[in-house]
C-alpha positions as MATLAB code, in Angstrom:
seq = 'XXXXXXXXXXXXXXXXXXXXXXXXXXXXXXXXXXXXXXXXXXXXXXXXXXXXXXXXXXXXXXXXXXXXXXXXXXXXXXXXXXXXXXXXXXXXXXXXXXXXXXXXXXXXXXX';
ca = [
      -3.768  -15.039   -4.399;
      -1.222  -17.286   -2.607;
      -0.982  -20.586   -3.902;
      -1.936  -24.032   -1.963;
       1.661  -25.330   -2.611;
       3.314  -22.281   -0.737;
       0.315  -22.050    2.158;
       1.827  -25.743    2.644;
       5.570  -24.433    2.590;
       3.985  -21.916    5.105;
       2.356  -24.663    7.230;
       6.006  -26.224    8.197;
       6.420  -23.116   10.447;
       3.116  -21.910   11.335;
       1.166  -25.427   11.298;
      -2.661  -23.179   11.073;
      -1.093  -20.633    7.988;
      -4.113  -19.384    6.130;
      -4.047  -16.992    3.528;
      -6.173  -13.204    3.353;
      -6.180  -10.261    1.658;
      -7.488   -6.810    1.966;
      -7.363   -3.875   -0.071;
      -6.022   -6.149   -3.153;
      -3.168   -7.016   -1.333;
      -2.200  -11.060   -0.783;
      -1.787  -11.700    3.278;
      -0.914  -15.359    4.972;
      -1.847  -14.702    8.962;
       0.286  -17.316   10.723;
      -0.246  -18.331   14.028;
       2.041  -18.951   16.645;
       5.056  -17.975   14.344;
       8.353  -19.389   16.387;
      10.727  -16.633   16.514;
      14.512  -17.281   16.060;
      16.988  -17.957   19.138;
      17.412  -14.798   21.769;
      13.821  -13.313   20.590;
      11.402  -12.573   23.393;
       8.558  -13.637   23.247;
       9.961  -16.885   21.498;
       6.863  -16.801   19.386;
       4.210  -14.824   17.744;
       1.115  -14.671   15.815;
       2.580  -12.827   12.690;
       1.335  -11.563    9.166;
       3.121  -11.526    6.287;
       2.079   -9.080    3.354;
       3.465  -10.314    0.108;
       2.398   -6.960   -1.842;
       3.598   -3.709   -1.976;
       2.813   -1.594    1.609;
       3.899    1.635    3.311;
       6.369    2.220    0.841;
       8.116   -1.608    1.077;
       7.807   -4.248   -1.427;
       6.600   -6.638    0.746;
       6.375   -6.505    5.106;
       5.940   -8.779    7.989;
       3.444   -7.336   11.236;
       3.338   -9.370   14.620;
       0.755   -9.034   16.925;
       3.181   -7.551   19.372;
       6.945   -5.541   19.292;
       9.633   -8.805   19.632;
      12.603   -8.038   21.333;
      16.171   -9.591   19.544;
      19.491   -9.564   20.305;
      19.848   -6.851   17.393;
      17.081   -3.769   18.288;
      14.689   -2.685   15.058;
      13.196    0.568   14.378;
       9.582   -0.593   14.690;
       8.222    2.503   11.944;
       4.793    0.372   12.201;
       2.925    0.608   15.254;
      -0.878   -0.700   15.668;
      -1.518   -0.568   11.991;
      -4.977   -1.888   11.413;
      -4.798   -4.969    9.147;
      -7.733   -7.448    9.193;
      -9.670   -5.640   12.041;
      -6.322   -6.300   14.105;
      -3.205   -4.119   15.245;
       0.122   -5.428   14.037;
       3.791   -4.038   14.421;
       5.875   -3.624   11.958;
       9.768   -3.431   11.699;
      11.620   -1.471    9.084;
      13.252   -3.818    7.105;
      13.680   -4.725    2.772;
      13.033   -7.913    1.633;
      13.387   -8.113   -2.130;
      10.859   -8.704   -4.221;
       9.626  -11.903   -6.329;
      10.628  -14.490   -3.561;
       8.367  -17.114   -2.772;
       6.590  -16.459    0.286;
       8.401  -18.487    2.515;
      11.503  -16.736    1.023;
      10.283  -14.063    1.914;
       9.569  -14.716    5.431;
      13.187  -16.079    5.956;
      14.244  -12.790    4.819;
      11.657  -10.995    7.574;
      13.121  -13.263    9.833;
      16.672  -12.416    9.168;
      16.475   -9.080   11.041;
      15.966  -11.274   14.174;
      18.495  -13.046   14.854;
];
């Protein structure tokens, strides 16, 4: 379970963060994610899984492939989370950061 303290953290970047889960695993869905300078679109809707998930620690989906200055392998493709599709990039993220930490890290790949 994610805590109310770091849904709040959550809420500075995604003002409507609200946490999930499925399968035992802890998701935050958060709408209208902004993306970091050069990304297209400049934001998403975006979900961050802060357990373990197709072999990562942790993982961040968006609703759609972003396109950054720096291109991704996107290894996830229309992976059904919450009766949605989500896209996936690969990328690590270590483990034990608070979720927001976490995110950053997601993030990082992007610019």
């Amino acid at each position: 379970m994610v805590s109310d303290e770091h849904i709040e953290e959550l809420r500075a970047v995604s003002q409507e963060a609200k946490q999930a889960a499925e399968g035992g695993v802890d998701f935050v869905l958060l709408p209208a994610l902004k993306l970091p300078d050069g990304c297209v679109p400049s934001q998403a809707d975006a979900l961050l899984c802060l357990g373990p998930r197709d072999g990562y620690d942790n993982r961040l989906f968006f609703s759609q492939q972003i396109t950054s200055r720096t291109p991704r392998n996107w290894n996830g493709q229309n992976v059904r989370i919450l009766e949605h599709n989500w896209f996936a990039y690969s990328w690590r993220a270590p483990a034990g950061l608070r979720p927001i930490e976490t995110l950053i890290a997601h993030l990082q790949a992007l610019r």
